[in-house]
Structure formats: C-alpha cells, structure tokens
PDBQT receptor file of N, H, CA, C and O in Angstrom, charges set to zero:
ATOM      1  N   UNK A   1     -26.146  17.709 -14.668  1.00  0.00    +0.000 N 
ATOM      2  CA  UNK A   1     -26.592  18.582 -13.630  1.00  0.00    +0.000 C 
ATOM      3  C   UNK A   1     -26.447  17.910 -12.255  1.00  0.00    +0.000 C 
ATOM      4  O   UNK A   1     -25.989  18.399 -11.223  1.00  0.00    +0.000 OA
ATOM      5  N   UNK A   2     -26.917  16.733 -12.463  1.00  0.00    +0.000 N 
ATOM      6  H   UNK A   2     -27.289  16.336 -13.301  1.00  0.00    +0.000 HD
ATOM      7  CA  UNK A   2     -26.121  16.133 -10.659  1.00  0.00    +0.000 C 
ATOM      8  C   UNK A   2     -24.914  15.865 -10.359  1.00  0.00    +0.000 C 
ATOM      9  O   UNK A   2     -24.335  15.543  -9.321  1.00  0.00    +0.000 OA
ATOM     10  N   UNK A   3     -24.588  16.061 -11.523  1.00  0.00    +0.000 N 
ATOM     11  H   UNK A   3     -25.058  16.323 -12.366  1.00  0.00    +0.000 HD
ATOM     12  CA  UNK A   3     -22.755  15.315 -10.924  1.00  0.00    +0.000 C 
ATOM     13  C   UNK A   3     -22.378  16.694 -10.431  1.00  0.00    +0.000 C 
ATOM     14  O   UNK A   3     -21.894  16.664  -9.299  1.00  0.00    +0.000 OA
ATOM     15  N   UNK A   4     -22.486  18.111 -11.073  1.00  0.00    +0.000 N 
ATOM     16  H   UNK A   4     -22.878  18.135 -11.993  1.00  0.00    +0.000 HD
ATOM     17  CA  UNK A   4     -22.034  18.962 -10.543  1.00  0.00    +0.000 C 
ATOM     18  C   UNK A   4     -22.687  19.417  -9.118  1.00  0.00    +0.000 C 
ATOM     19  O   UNK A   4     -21.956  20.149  -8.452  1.00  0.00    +0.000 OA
ATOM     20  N   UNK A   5     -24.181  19.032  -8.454  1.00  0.00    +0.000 N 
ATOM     21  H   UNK A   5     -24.774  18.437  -8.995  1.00  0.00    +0.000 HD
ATOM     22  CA  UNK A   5     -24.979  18.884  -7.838  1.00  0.00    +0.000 C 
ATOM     23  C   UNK A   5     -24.107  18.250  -6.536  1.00  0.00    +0.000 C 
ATOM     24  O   UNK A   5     -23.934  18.836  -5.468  1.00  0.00    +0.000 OA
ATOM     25  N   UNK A   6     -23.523  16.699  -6.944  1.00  0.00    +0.000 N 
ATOM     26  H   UNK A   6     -23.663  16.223  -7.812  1.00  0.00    +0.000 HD
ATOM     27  CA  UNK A   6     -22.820  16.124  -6.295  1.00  0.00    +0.000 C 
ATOM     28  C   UNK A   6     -21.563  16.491  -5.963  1.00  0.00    +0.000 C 
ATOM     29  O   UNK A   6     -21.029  16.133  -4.913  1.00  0.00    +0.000 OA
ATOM     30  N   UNK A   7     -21.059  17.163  -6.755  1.00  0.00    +0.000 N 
ATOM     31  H   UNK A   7     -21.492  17.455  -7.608  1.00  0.00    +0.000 HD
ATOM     32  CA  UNK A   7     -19.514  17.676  -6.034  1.00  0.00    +0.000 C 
ATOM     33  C   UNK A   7     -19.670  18.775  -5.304  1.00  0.00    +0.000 C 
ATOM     34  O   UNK A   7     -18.821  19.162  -4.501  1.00  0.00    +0.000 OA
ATOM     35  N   UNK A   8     -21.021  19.495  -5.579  1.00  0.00    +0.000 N 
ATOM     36  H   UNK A   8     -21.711  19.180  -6.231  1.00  0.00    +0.000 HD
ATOM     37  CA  UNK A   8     -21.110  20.955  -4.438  1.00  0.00    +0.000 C 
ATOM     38  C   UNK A   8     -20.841  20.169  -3.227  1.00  0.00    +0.000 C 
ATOM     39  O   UNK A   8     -19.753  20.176  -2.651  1.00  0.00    +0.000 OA
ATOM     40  N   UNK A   9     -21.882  19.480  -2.854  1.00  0.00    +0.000 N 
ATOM     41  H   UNK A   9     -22.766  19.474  -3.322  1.00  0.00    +0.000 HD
ATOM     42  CA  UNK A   9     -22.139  18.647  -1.698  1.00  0.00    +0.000 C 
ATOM     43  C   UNK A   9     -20.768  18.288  -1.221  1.00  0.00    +0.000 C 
ATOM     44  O   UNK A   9     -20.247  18.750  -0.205  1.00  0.00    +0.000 OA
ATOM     45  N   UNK A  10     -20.201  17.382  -2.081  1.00  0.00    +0.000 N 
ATOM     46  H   UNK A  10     -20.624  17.008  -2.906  1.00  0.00    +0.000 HD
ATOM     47  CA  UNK A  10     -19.042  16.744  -1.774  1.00  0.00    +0.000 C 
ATOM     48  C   UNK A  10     -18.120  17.404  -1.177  1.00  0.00    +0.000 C 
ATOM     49  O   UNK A  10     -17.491  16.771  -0.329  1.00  0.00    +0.000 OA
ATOM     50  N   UNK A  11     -17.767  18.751  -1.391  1.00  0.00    +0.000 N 
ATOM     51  H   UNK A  11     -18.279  19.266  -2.080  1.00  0.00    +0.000 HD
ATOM     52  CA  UNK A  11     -17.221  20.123  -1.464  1.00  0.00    +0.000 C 
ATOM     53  C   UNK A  11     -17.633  20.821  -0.198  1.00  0.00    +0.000 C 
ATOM     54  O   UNK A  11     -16.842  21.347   0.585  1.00  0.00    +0.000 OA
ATOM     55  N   UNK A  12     -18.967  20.780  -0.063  1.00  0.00    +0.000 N 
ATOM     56  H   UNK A  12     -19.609  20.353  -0.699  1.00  0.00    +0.000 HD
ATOM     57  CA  UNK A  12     -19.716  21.494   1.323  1.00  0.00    +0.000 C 
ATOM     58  C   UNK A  12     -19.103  20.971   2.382  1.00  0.00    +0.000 C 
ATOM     59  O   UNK A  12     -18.557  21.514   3.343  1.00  0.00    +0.000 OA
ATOM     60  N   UNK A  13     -19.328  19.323   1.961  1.00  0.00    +0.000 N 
ATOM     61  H   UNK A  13     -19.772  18.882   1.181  1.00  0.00    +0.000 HD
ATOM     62  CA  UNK A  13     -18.868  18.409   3.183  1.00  0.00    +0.000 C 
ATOM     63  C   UNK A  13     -17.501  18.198   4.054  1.00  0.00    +0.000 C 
ATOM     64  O   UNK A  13     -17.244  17.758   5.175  1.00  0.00    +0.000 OA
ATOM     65  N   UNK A  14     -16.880  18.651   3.143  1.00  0.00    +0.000 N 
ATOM     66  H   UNK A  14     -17.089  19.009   2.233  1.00  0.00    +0.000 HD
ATOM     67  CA  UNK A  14     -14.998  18.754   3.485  1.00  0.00    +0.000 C 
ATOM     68  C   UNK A  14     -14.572  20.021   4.368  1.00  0.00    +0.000 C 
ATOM     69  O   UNK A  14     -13.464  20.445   4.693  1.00  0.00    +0.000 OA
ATOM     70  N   UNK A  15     -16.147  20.556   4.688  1.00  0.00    +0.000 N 
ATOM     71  H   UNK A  15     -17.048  20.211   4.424  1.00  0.00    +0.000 HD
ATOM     72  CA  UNK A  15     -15.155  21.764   5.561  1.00  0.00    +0.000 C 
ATOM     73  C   UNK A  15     -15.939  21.286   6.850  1.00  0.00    +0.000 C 
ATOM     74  O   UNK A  15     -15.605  21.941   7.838  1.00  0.00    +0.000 OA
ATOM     75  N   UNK A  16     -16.862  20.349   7.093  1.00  0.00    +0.000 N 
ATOM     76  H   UNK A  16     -17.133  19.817   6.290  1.00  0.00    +0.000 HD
ATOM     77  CA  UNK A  16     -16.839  19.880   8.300  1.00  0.00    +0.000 C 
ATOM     78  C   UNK A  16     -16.510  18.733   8.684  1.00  0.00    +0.000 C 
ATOM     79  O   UNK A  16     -16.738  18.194   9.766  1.00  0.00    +0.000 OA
ATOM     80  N   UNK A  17     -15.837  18.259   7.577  1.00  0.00    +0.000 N 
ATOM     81  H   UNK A  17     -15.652  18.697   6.697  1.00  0.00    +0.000 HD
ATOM     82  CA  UNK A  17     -14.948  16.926   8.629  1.00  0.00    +0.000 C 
ATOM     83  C   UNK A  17     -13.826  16.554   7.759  1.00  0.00    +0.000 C 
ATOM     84  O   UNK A  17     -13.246  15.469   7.808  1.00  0.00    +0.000 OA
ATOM     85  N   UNK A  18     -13.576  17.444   7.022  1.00  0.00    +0.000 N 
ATOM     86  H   UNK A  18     -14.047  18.325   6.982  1.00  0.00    +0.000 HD
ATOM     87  CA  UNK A  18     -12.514  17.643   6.874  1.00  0.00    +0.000 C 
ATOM     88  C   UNK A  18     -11.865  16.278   4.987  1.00  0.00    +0.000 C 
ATOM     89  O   UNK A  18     -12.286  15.129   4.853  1.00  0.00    +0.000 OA
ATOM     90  N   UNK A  19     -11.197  16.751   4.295  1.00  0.00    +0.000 N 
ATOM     91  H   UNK A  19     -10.855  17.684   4.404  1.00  0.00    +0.000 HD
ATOM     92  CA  UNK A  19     -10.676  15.495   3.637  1.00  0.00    +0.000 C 
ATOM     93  C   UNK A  19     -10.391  14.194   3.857  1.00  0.00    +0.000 C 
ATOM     94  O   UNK A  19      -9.796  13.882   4.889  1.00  0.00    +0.000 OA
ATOM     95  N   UNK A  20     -10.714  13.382   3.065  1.00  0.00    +0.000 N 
ATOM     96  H   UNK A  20     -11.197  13.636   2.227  1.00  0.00    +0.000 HD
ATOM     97  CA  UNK A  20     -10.871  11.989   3.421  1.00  0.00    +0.000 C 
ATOM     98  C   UNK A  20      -9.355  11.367   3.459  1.00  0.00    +0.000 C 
ATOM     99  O   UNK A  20      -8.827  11.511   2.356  1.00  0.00    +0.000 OA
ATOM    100  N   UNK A  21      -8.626  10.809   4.274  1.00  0.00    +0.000 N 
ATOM    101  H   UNK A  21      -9.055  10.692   5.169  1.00  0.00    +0.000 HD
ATOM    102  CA  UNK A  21      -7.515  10.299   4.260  1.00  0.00    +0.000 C 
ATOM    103  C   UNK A  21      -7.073   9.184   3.230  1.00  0.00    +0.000 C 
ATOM    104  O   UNK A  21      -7.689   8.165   2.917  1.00  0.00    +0.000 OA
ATOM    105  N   UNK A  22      -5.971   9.592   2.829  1.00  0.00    +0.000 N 
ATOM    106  H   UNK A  22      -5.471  10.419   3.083  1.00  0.00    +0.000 HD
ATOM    107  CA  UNK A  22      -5.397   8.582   1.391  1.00  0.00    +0.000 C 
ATOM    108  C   UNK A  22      -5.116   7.203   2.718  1.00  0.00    +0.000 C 
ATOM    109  O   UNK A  22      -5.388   7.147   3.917  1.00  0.00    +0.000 OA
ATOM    110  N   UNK A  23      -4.297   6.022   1.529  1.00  0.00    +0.000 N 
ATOM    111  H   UNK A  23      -4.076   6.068   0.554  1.00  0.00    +0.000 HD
ATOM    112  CA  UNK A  23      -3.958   5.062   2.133  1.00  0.00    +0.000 C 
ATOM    113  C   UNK A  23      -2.603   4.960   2.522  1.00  0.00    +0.000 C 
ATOM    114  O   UNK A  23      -1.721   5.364   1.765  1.00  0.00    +0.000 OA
ATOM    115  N   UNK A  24      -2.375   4.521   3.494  1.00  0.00    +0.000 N 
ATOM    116  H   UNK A  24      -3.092   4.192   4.109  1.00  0.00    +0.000 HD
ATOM    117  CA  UNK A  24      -1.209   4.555   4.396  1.00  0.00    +0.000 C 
ATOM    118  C   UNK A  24      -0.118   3.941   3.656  1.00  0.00    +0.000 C 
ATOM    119  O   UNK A  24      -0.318   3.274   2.640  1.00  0.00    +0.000 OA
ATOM    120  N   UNK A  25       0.794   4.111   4.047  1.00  0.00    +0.000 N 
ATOM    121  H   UNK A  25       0.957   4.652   4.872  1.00  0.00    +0.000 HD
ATOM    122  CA  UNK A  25       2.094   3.221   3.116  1.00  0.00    +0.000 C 
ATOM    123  C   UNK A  25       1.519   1.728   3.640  1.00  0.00    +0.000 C 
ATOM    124  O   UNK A  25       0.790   1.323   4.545  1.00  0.00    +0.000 OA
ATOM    125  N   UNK A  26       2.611   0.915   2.059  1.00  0.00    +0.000 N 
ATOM    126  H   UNK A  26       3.203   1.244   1.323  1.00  0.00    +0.000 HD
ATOM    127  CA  UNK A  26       1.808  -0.759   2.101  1.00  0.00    +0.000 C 
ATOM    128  C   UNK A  26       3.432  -1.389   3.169  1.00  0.00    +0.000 C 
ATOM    129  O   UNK A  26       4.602  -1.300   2.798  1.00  0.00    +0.000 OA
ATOM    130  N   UNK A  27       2.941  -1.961   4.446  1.00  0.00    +0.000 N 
ATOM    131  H   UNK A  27       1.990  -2.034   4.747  1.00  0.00    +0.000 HD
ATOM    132  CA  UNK A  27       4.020  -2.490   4.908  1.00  0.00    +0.000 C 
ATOM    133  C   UNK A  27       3.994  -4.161   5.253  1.00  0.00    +0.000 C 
ATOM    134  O   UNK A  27       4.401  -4.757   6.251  1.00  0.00    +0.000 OA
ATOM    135  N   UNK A  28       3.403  -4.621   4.124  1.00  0.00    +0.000 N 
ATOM    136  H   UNK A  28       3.072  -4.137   3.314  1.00  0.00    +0.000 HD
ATOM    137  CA  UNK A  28       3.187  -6.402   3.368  1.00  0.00    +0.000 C 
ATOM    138  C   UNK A  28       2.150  -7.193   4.425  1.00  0.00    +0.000 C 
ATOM    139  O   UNK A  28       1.585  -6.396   5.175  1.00  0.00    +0.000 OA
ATOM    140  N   UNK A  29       1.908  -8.121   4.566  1.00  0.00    +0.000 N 
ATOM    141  H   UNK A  29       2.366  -8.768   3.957  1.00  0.00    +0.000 HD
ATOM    142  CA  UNK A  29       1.010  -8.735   5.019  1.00  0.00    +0.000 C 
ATOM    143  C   UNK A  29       0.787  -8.788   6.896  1.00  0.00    +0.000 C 
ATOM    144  O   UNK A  29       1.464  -8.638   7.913  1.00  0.00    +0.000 OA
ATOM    145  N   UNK A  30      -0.024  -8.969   6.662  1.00  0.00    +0.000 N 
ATOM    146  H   UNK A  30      -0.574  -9.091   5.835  1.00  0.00    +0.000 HD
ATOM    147  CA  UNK A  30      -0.489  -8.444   8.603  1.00  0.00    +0.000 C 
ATOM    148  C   UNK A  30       0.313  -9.582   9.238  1.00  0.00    +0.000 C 
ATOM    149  O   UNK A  30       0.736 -10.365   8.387  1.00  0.00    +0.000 OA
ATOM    150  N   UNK A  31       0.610  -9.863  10.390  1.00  0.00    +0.000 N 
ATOM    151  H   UNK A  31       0.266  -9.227  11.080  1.00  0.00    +0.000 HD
ATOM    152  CA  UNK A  31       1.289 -10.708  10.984  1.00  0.00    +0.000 C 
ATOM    153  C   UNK A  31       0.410 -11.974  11.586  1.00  0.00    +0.000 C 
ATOM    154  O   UNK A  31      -0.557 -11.766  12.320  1.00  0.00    +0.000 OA
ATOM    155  N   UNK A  32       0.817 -13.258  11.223  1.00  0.00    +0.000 N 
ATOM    156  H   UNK A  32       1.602 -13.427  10.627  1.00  0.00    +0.000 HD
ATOM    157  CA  UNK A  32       0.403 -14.248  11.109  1.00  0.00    +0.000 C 
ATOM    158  C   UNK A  32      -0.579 -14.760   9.931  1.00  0.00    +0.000 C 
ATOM    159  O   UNK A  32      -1.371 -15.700  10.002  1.00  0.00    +0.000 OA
ATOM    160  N   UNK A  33      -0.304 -13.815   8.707  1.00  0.00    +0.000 N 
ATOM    161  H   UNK A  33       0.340 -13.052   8.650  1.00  0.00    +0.000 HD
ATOM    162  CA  UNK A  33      -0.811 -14.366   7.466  1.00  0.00    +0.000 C 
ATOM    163  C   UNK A  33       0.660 -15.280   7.108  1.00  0.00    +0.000 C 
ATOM    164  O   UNK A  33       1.833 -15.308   7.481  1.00  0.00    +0.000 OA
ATOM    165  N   UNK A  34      -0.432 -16.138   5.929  1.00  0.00    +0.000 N 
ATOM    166  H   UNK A  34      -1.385 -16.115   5.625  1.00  0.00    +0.000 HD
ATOM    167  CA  UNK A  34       0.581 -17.479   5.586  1.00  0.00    +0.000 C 
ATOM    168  C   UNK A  34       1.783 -17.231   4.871  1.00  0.00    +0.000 C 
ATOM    169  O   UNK A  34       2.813 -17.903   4.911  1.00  0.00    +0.000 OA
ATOM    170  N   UNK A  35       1.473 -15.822   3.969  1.00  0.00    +0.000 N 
ATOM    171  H   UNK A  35       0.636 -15.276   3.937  1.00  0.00    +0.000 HD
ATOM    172  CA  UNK A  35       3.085 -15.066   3.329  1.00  0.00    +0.000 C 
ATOM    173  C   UNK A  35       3.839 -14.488   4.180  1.00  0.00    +0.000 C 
ATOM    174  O   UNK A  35       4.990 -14.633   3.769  1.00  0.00    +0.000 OA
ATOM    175  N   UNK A  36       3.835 -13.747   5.414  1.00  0.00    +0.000 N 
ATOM    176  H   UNK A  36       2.900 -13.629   5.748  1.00  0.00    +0.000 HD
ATOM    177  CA  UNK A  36       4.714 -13.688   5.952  1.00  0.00    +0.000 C 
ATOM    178  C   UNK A  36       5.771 -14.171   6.187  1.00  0.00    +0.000 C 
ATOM    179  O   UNK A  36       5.721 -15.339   6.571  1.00  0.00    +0.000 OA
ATOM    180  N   UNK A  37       7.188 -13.513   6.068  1.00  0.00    +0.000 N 
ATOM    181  H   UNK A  37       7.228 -12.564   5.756  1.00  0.00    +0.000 HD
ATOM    182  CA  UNK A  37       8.560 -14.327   6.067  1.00  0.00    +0.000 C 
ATOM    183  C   UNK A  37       8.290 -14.660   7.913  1.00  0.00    +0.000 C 
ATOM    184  O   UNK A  37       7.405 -14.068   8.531  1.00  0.00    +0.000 OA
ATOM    185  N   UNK A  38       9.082 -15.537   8.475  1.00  0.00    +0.000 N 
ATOM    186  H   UNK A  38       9.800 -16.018   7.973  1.00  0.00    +0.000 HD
ATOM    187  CA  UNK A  38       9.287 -15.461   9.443  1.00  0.00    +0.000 C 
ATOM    188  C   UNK A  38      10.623 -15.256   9.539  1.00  0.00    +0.000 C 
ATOM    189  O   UNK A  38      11.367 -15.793   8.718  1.00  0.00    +0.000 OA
ATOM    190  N   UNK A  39      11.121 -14.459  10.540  1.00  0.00    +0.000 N 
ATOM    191  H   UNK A  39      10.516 -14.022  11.207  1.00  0.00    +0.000 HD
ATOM    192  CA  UNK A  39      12.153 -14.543  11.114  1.00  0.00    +0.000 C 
ATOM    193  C   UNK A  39      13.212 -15.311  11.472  1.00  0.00    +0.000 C 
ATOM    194  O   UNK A  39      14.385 -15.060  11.193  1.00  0.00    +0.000 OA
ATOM    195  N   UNK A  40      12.788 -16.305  12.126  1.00  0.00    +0.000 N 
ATOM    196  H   UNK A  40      11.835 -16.508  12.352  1.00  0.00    +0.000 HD
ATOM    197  CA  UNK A  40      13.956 -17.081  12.110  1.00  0.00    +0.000 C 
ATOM    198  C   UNK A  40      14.490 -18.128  10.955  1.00  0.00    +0.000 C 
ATOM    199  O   UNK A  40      15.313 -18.995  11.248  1.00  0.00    +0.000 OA
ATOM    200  N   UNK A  41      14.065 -18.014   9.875  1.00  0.00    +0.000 N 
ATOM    201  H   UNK A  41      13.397 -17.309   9.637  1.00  0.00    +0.000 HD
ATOM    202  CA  UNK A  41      13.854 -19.393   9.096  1.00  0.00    +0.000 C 
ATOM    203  C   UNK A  41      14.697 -18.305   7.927  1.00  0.00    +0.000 C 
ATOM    204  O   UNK A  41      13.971 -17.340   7.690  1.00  0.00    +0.000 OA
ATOM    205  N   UNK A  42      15.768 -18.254   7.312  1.00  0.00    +0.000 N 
ATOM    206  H   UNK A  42      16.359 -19.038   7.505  1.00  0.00    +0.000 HD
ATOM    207  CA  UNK A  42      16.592 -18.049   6.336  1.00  0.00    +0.000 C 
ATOM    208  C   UNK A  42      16.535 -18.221   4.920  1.00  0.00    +0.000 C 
ATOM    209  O   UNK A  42      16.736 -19.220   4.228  1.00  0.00    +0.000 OA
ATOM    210  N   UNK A  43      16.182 -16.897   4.588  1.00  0.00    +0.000 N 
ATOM    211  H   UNK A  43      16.019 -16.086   5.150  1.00  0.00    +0.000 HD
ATOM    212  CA  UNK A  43      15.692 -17.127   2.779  1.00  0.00    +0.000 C 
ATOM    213  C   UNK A  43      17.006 -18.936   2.415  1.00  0.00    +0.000 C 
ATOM    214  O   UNK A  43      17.879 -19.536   3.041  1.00  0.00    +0.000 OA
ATOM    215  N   UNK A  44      16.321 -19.055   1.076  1.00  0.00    +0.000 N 
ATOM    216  H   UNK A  44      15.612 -18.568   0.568  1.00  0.00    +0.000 HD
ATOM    217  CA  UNK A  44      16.985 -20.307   0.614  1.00  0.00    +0.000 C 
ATOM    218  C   UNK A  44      17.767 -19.363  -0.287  1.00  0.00    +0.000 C 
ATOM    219  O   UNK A  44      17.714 -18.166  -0.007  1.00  0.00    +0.000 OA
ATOM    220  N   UNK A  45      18.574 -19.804  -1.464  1.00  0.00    +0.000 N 
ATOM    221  H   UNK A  45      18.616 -20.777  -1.691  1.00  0.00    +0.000 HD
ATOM    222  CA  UNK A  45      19.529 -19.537  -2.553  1.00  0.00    +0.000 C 
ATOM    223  C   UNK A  45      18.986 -18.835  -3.740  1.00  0.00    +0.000 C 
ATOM    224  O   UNK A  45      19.583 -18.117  -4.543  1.00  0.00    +0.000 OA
ATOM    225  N   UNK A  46      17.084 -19.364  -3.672  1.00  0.00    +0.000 N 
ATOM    226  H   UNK A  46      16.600 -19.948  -3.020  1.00  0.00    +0.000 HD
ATOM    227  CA  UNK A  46      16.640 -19.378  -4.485  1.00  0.00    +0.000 C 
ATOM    228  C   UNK A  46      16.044 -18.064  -4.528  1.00  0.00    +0.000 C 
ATOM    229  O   UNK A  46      16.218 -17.348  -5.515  1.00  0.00    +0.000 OA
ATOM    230  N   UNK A  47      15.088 -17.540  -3.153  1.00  0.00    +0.000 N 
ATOM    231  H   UNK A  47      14.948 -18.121  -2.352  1.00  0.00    +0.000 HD
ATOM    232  CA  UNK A  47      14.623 -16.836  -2.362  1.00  0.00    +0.000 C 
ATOM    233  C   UNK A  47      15.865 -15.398  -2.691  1.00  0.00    +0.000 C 
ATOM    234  O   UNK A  47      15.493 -14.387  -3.287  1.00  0.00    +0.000 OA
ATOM    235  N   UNK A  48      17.075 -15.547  -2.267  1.00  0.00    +0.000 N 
ATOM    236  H   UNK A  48      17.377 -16.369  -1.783  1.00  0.00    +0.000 HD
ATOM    237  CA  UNK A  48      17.868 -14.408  -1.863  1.00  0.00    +0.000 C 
ATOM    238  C   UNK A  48      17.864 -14.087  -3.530  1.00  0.00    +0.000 C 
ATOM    239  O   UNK A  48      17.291 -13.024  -3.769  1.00  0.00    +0.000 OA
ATOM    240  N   UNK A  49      18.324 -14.704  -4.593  1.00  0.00    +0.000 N 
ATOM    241  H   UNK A  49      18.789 -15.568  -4.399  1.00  0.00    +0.000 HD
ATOM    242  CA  UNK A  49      18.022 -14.526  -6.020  1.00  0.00    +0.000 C 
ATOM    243  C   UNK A  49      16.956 -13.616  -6.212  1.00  0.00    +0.000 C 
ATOM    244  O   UNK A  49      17.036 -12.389  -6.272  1.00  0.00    +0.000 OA
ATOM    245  N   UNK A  50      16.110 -14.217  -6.287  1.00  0.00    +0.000 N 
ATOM    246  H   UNK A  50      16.045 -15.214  -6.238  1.00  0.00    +0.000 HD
ATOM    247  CA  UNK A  50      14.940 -13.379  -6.504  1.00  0.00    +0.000 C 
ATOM    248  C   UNK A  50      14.890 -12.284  -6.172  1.00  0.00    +0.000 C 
ATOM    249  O   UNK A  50      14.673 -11.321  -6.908  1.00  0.00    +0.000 OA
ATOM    250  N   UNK A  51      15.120 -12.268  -4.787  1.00  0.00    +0.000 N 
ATOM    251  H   UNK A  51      15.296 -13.051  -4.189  1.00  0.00    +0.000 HD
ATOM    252  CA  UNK A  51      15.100 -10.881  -4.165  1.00  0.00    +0.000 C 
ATOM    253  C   UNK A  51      15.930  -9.390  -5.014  1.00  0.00    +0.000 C 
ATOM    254  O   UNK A  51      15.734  -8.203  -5.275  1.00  0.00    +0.000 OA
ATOM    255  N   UNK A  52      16.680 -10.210  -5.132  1.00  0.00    +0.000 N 
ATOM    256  H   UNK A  52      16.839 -11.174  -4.920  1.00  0.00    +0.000 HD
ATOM    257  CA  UNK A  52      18.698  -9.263  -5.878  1.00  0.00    +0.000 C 
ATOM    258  C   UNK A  52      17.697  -8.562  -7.140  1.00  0.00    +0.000 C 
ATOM    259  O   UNK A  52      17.478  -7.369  -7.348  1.00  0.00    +0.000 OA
ATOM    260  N   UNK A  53      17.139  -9.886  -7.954  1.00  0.00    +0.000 N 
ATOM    261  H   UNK A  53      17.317 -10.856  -7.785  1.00  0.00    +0.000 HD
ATOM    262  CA  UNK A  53      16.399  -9.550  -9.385  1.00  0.00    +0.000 C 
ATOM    263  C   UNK A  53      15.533  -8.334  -9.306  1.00  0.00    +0.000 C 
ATOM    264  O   UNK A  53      15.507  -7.274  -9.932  1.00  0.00    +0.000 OA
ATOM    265  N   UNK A  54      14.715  -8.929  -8.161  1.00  0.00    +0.000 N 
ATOM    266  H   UNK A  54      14.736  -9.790  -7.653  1.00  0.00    +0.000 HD
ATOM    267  CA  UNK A  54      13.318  -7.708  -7.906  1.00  0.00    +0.000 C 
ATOM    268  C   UNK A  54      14.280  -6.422  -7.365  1.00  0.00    +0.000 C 
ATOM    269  O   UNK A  54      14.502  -5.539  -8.194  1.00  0.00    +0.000 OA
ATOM    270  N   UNK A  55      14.585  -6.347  -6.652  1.00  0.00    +0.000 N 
ATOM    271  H   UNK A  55      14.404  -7.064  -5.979  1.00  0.00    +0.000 HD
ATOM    272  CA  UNK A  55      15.639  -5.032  -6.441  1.00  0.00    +0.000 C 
ATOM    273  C   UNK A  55      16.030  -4.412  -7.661  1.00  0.00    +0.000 C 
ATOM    274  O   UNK A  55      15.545  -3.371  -8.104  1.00  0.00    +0.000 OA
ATOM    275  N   UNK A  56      16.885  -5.064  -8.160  1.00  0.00    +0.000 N 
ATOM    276  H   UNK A  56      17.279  -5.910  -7.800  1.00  0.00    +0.000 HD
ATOM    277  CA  UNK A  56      17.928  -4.626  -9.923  1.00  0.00    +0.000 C 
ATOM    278  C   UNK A  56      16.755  -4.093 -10.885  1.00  0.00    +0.000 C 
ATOM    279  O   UNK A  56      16.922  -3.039 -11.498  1.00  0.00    +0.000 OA
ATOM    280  N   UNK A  57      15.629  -4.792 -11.003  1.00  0.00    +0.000 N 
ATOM    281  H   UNK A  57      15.494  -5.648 -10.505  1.00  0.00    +0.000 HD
ATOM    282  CA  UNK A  57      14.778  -4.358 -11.668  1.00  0.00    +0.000 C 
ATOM    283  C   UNK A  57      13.728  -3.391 -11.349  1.00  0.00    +0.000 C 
ATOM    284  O   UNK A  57      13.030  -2.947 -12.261  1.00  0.00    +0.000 OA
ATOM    285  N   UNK A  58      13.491  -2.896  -9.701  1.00  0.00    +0.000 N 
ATOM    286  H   UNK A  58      14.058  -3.257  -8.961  1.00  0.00    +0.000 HD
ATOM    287  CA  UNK A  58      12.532  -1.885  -9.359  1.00  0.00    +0.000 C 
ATOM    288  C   UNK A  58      13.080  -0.597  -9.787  1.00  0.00    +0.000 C 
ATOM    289  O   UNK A  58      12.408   0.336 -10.225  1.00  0.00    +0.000 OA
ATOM    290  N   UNK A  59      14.868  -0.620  -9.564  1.00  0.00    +0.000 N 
ATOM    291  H   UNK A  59      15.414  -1.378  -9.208  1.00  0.00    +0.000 HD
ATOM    292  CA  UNK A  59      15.632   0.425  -9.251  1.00  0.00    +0.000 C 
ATOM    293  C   UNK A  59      15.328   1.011  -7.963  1.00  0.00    +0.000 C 
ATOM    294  O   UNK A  59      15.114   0.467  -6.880  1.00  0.00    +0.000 OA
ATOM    295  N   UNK A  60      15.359   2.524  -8.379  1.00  0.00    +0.000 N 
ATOM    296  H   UNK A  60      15.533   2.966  -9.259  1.00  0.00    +0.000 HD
ATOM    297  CA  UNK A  60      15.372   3.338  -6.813  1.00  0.00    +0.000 C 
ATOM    298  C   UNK A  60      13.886   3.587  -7.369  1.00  0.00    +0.000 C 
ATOM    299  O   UNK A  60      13.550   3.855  -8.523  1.00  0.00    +0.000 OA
ATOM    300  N   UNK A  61      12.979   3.403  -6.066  1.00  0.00    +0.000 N 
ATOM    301  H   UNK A  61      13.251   3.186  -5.128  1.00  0.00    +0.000 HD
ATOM    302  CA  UNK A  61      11.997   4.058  -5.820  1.00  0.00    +0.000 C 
ATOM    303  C   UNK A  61      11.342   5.183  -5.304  1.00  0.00    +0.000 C 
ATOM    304  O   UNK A  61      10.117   5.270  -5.373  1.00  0.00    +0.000 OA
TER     305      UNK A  61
C-alpha cells in the first residue's frame, strides 16, 4: 500500500517540475585527473595496440 502511495506522489510531483534528467553522455575523466591522456605526449606501441583491440572488440556502438 505505500509503494503504490509512493508512486502517486512520485507521479503528482513530475507535473511540477517536471522529469528528472538521465545522465549525460560519459566523455572520460575531468581534466587534470591523473588518467587523462595528455596531448602532447604520444600513445607508446603498446598503448596504440590496445586501443586497435578495444575497438575490434567493442565493434560499432
């Protein structure tokens, strides 16, 4: 009886402020965290590998 109690509410509430916003696309770590690639500094051999793998294996997304 409250859960349905709780979604009236929940339900009431969405027509004055409206649906709650999903999460934004993920575009990787904020700038000046320690994973960040930097720019000027050139994946290694090992690095560009990996990369090819993770690609070949996501496919198309």
């Amino acid at each position: 009886m409250l859960r349905g109690f709780w979604r009236c509410l929940a339900l009431y509430g969405t027509f004055y402020i409206g649906p709650l916003p999903g999460p934004g696309p993920l575009t990787g770590p904020a700038p000046g965290h320690p994973e960040r690639l930097c720019a000027d500094v050139p994946l290694s051999p090992l690095e560009r590998r990996l990369g090819r793998d993770l690609k070949r294996d996501l496919g198309p997304v």
